[in-house]
C-alpha positions as CSV (number, residue, x, y, z in Angstrom):
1,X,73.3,122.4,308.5
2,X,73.5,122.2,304.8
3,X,74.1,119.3,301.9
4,X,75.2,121.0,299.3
5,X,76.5,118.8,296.6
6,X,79.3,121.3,295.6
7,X,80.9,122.9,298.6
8,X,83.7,124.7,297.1
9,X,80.6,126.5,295.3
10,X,79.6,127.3,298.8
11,X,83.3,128.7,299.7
12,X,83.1,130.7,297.1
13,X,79.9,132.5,297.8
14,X,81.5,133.1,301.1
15,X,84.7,134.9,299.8
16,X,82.4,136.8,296.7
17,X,80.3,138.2,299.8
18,X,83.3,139.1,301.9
19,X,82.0,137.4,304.6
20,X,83.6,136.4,308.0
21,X,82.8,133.6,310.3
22,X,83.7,129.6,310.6
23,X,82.8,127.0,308.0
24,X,82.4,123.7,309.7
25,X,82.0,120.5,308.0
26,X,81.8,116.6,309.3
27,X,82.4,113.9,307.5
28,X,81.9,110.7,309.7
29,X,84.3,110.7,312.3
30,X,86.8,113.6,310.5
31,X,85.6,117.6,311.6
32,X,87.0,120.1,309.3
33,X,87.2,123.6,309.3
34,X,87.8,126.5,307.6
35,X,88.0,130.4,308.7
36,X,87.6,133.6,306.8
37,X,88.0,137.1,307.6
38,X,86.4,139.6,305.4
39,X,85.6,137.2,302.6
40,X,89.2,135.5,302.9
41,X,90.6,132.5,304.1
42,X,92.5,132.6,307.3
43,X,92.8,129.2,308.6
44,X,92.0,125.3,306.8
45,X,92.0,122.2,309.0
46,X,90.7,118.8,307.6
47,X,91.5,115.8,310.5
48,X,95.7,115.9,310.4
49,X,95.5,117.9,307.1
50,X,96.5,121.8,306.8
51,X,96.3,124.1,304.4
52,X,96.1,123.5,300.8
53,X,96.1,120.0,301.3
54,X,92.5,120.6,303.9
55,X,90.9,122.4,300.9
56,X,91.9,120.1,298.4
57,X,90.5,117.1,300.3
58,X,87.0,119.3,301.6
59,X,86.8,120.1,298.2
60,X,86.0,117.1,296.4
61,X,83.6,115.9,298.4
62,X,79.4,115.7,297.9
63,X,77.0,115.0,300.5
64,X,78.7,116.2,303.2
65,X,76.6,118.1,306.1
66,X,78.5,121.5,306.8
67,X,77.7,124.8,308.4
68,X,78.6,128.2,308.5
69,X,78.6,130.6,311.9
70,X,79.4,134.0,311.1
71,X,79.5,135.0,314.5
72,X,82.8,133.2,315.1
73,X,85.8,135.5,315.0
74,X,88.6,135.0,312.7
75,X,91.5,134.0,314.6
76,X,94.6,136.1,314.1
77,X,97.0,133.4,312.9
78,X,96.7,130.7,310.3
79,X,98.0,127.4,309.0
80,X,98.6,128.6,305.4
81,X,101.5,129.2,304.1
82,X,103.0,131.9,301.4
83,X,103.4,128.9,298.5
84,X,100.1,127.5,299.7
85,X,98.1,131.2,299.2
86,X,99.3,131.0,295.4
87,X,97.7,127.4,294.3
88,X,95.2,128.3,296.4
89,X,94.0,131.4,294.1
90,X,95.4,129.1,291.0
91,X,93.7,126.4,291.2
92,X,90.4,126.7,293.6
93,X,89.8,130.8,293.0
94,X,90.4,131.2,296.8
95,X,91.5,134.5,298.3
96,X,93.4,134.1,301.2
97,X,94.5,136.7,304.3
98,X,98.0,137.3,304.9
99,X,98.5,136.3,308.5
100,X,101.1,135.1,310.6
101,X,101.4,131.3,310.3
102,X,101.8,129.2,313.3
103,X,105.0,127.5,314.4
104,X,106.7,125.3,317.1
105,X,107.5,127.1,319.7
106,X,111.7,126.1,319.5
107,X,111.0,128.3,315.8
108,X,110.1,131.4,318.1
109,X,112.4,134.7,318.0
110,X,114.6,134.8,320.6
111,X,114.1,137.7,323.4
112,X,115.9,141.2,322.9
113,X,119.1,140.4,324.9
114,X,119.2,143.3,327.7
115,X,122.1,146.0,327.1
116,X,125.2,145.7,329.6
117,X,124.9,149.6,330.4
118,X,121.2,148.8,332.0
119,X,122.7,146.1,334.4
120,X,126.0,147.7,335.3
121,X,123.6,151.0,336.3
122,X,121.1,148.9,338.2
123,X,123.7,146.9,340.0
124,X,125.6,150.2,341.5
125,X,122.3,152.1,342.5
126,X,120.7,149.1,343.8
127,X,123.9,147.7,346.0
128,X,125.7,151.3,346.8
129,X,124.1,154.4,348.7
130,X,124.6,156.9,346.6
131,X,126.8,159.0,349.7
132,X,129.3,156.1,349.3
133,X,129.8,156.7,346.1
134,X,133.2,158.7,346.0
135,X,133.4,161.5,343.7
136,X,136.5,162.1,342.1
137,X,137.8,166.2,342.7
138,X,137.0,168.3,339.8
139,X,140.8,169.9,338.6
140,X,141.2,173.7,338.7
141,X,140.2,175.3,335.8
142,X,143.6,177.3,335.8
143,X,145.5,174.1,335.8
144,X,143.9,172.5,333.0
145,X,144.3,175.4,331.1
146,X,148.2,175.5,331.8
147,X,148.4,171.5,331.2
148,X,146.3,172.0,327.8
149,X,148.9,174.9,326.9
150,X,152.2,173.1,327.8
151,X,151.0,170.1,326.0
152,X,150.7,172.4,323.1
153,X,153.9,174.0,323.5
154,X,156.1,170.8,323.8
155,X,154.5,169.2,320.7
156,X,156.1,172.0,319.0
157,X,159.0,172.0,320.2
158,X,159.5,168.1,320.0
159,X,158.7,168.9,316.2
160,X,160.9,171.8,315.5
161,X,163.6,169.3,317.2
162,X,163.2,166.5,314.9
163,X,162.9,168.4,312.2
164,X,166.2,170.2,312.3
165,X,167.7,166.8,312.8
166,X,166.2,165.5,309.7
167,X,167.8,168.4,307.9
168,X,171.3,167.7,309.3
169,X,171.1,163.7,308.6
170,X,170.2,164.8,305.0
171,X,172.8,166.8,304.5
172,X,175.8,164.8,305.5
173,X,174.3,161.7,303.4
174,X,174.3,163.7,300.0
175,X,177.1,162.3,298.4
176,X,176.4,159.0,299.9
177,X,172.8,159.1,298.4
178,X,173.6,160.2,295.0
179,X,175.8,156.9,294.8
180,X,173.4,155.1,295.9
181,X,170.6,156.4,293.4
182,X,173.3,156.0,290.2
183,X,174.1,152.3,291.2
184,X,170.0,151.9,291.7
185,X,169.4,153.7,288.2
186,X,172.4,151.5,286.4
187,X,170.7,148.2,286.3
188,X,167.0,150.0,285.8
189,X,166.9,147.9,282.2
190,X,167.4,145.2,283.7
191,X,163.8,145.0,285.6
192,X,161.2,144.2,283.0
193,X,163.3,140.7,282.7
194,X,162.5,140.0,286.4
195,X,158.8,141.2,286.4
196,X,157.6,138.0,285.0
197,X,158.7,136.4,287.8
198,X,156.6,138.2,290.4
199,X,153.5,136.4,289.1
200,X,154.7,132.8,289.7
201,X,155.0,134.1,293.5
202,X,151.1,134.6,293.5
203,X,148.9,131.5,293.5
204,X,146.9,131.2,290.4
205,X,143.1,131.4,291.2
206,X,141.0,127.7,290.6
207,X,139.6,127.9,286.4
208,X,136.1,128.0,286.6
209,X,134.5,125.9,284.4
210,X,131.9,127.5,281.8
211,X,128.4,126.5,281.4
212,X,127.9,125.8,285.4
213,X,127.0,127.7,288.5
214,X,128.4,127.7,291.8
215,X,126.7,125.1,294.0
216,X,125.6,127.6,296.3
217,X,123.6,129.5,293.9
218,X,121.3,126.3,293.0
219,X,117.9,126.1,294.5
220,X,117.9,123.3,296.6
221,X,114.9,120.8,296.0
222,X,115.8,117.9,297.8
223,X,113.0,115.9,300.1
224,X,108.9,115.4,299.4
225,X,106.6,117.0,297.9
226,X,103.2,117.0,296.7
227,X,102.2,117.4,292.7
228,X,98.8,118.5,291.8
229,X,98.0,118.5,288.1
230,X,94.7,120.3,287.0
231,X,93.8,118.8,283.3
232,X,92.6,122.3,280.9
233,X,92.9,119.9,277.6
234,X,92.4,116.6,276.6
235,X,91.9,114.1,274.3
236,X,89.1,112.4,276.2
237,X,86.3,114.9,277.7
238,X,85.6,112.5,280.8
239,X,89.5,113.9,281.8
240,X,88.7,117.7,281.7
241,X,89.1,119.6,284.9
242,X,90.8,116.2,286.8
243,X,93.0,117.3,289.4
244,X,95.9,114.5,289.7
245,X,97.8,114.5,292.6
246,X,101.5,112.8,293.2
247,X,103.7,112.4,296.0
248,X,107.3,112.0,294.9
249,X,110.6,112.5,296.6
250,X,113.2,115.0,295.1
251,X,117.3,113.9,295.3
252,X,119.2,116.3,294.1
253,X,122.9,116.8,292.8
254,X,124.3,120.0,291.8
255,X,121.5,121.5,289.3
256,X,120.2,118.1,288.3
257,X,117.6,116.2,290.3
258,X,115.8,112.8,290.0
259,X,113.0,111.8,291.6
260,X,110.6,108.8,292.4
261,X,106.9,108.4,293.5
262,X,103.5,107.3,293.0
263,X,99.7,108.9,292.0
264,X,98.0,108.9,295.4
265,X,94.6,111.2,294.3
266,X,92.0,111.9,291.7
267,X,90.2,114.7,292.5
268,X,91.3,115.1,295.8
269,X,90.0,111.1,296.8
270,X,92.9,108.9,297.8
271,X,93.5,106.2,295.8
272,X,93.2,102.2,296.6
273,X,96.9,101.2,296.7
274,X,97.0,99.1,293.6
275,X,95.9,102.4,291.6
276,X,98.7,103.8,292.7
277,X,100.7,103.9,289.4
278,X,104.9,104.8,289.9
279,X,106.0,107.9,288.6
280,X,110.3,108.4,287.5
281,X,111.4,112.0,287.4
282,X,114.5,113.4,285.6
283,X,115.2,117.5,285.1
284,X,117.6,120.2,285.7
285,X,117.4,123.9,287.7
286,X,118.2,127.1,286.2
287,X,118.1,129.5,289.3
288,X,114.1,129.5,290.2
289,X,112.9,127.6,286.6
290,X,112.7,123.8,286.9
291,X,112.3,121.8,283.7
292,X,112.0,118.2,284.2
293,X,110.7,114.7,282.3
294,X,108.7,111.9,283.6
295,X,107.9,108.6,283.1
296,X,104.6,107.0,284.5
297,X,103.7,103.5,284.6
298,X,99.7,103.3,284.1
299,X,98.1,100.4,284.6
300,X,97.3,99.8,280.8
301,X,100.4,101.7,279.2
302,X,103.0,103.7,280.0
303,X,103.1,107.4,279.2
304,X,105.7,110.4,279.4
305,X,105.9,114.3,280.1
306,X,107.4,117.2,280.6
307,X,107.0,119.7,283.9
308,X,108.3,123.4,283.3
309,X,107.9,125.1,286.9
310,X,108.7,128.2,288.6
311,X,110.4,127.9,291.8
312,X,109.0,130.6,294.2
313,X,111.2,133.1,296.9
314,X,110.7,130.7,300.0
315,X,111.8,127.6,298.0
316,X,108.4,125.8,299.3
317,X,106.5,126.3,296.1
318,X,106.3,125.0,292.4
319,X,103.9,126.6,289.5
320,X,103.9,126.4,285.9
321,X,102.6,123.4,283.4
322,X,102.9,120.2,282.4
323,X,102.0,118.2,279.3
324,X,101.6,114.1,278.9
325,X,101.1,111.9,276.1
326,X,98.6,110.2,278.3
327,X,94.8,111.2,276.6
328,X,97.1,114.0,275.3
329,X,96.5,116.0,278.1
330,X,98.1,119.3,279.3
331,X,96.6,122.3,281.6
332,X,98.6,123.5,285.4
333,X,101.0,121.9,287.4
334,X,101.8,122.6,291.3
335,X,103.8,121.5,294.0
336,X,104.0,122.2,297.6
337,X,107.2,120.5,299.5
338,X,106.3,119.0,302.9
């Protein structure tokens, strides 16, 4: 049992040593853990907490008793999800294993539906002895050899037939015909003056409007998520390295969004509710970039600032920057929806 003061240094060492095993730490009534395979984390639990949000709250902790058993065997499925790998590396320098994430069981994949030709055989060999099975007569090879033949023959003949019709019907229409093509060919000038009209039959497609997408093709961000903001530069030194965490709810319309919510963590440590200072959020969406403005009211004075994120492939996960006139302080921004 250790007390390290710093126990992400610890996690480190582990994943810098490829190491495997389970990390365990206690903290009064809460039991965390967090398992590695081959120097990499596999799995993070912290009390109800999962995933980035476990490491982010065993993290800033000090004084807390933990201990590692390296003869534990990584288990083969984990709580951390692909958006939740990339912050992880970002943010805490933690490699993480790319194993299958657990879900409900009514998320499962459906059993391979049986093929109809399987039942059909079982059901005849498995109901009918094979002697009552009738077996149609094979046809004499002579006769299907003479049916094949006068099958052949009558196509032929049938064509030779209609043919020589053809040519008679075309012959005693000739003079018909060529009156017909003369009084087709006289008002030939006359067509372009009609072909305008052939348009008005067609419906004209919808105009499409320049400057904006398709609904469908907008990344949808609507619901919660969770902002952590990791301070690089500041006007005040006491700021640097502060990891600022947010909850705030995303409504979205077309490819503009707002969004409202409060500052719920310094460091990882929940805040007392009346630190919890409201944050207003306005941007737009321009396939997977998200720029957006905010407002936050501090306790002292209100600031402003600007997110620029990346959206990533499974539409769970924000990275990029922000920048605030509070302390003038900029560095990384990340979000993980819940």
């Amino acid at each position: 049992m250790s007390n390290d003061r710093n126990i992400l240094n610890f996690i480190r060492t582990i994943c810098a040593n490829g190491e495997s095993g389970r990390l365990e730490i206690l903290a009064g009534a809460i039991q965390g853990e967090l398992s590695f395979a081959g120097g990499k984390l596999v799995d993070a639990r912290f009390g109800h907490l999962t995933g980035f949000r476990a490491v982010n709250a065993i993290a800033a902790m000090q004084d807390t008793p933990f201990s590692f058993d390296p003869a534990f065997t990584p288990i083969a499925s984990g709580s951390i999800t692909t958006s939740e790998r990339v912050v992880l590396k970002q943010f805490f320098g933690i490699e993480t294993a790319a194993v299958a994430v657990d879900r409900p069981v009514s998320e499962a994949a459906p059993l391979a539906p049986v093929p109809d030709e399987v039942e059909d055989i079982t059901i005849i060999r498995s109901d009918v002895p094979s002697a009552a099975i009738p077996t149609p007569p094979l046809p004499p090879p002579h006769a299907a050899r003479f049916s094949y033949w006068t099958a052949i023959a009558l196509a032929v003949l049938v064509t030779a037939v209609m043919a020589a019709v053809a040519i008679l019907m075309n012959r005693s229409q000739e003079p018909a015909s060529s009156s017909v093509v003369a009084s087709t060919e006289s008002p030939s000038q006359s067509v372009p003056l009609q072909q305008p009209e052939s348009p008005a039959a067609q419906p004209a497609p919808a105009p499409v409007k320049e400057g904006k997408k398709p609904l469908s093709a907008v990344r949808d961000l609507s619901g919660k998520w969770t902002v952590v903001n990791s301070i690089d530069t500041t006007a005040y030194g006491s700021f640097k390295n502060m990891k600022i965490g947010f909850d705030l709810s995303i409504d979205q319309t077309g490819s503009t969004f707002t969004g409202r919510g409060r500052k719920v963590s310094e460091n990882g440590r929940s805040l007392p509710a009346n630190s919890r200072t409201p944050i207003q959020v306005q941007g737009s969406i321009n396939g997977d970039r998200i720029e957006a403005t905010f407002i936050e009211e501090g306790s002292a004075r209100k600031s402003s600032g600007k997110f620029v994120w990346r959206l990533d492939k499974s539409g769970r996960g924000l990275t990029g920057n922000f920048a605030t006139t509070a302390a003038r302080s900029r560095g990384k921004s990340a979000a993980i929806r819940l």
